[in-house]
N, C-alpha and C positions, 0 to 999 in steps of 0.2 A: 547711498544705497549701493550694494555689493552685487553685481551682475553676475550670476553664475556662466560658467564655462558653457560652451554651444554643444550639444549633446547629441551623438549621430546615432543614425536611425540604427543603428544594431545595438547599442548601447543603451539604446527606449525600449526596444523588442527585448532585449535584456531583465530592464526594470520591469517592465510588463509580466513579462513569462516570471519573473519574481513575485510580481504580488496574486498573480493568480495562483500558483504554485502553493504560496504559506497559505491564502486563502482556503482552499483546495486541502490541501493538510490540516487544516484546523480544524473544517466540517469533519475530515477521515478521520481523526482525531479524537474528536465529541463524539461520534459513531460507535466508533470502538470503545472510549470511554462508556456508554452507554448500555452499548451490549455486554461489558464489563460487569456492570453493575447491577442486569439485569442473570447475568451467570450467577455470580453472589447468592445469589437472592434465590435462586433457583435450586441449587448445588446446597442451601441453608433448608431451603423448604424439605430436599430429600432425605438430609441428614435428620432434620427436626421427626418429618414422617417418620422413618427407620428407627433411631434410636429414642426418641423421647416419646410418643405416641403407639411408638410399636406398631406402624400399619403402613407398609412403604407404599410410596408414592412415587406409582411405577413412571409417571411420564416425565421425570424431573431428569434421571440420567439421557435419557433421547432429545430432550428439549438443549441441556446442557452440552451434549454431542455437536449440535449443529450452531450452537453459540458460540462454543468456540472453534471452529472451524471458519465461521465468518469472521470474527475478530482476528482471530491469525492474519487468514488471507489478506483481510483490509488495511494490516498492521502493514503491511509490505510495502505499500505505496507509501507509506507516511517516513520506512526506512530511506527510500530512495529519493525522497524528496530534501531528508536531510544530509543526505551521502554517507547515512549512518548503516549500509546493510553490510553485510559480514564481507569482509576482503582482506589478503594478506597483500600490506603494502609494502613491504624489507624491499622488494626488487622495484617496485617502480617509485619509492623516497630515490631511489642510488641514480636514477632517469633526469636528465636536464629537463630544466620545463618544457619545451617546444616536444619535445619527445614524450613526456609524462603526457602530455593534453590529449596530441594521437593515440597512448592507448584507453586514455580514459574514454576519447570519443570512439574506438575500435570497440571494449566494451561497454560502453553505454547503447551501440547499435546492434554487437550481440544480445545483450540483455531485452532489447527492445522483440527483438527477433523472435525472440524464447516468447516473450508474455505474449507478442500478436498469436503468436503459434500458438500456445495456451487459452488463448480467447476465441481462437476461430472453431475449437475442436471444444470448448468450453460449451459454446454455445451447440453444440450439436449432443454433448451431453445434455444440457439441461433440455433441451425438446426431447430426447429420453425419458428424459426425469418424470416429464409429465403424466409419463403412463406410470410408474412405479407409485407404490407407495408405502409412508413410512409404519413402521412396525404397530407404534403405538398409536399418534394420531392419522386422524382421516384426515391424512394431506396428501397430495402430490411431493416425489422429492422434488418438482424443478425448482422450490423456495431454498432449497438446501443444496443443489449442484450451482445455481447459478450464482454462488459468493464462487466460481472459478471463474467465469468471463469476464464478470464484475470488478473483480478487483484486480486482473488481467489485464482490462481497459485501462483503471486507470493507474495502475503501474504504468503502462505504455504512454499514458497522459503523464503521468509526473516526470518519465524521462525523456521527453519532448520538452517540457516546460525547464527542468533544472539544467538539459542540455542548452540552450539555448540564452537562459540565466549565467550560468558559465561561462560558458565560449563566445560570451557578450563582453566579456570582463579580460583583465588584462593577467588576475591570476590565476595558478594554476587552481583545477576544480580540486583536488586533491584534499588543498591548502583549505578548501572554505567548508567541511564539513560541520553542518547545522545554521547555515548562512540562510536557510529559509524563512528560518525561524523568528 
């Protein structure tokens, strides 16, 4: 029988913040798949109203508005989990690693910075929200502002978790984009 190596505690806290993380991304994931398919379906019913029927179906573009506005937003967390969101890397591939990891952790802590910032003032919009309302249905917009704090949270959630994944490990984060996965 084959003893695995002793495994220290950052190293666990590593693996951990690993499977909660792909966890976490798979639900954000189905979600956006979801609402995906519910846009489809929706953005089909308008076209179908308008041109085959001839009788548009005013609530399809509004409803479609704020569908995708939610899947965007939620898509973010699911970039950042895989270290797949948009960055030019030319100048820090040219970085020795002990130097690439400080700026990855420099911005992974701006970034963090941004979304709390976006979540704290998120949430002051969406109690806004609640007095407003939307054009076509009788709703409150706070169901349609609050995909900012929401998906603000848990951007700030994934890059806790992937930090932490990372800077658990001995390689650079750079190197392991889609390691969540």
């Amino acid at each position: 029988m084959m003893q695995r190596p002793p495994t220290t505690a950052l190293r666990r806290i590593g693996e951990i913040s690993a499977t909660l993380g792909a966890r976490l991304n798979r639900t954000v994931e189905l979600l956006c798949a979801l609402i995906l398919g519910v846009l489809v379906l929706d953005v089909g019913a308008g076209i179908f109203g308008r041109y085959v029927i001839e009788l548009p179906v005013t609530w399809t573009e509004e409803l479609a508005r704020y569908l995708m506005i939610w899947a965007a937003l939620l898509a973010v967390s699911s970039g950042v989990a895989r270290r797949e969101h948009v960055a030019v890397t030319a100048l820090l591939d040219r970085l020795p690693p002990h130097r690439r990891r400080q700026v990855c952790a420099a911005i992974d802590l701006l970034a963090f910075a941004f979304f709390a910032f976006l979540c704290y003032f998120g949430i002051g919009m969406t109690e806004q929200g609640a007095t407003q309302y939307a054009t076509i249905f009788d709703m409150t917009m706070w169901l349609a502002f609050a995909a900012v704090p929401v998906s603000s949270a848990l951007v700030c959630l994934q890059l806790v978790l992937t930090g932490l994944r990372d800077f658990s490990r001995d390689a650079s984060p750079v190197l392991m984009a889609g390691a969540a996965s």
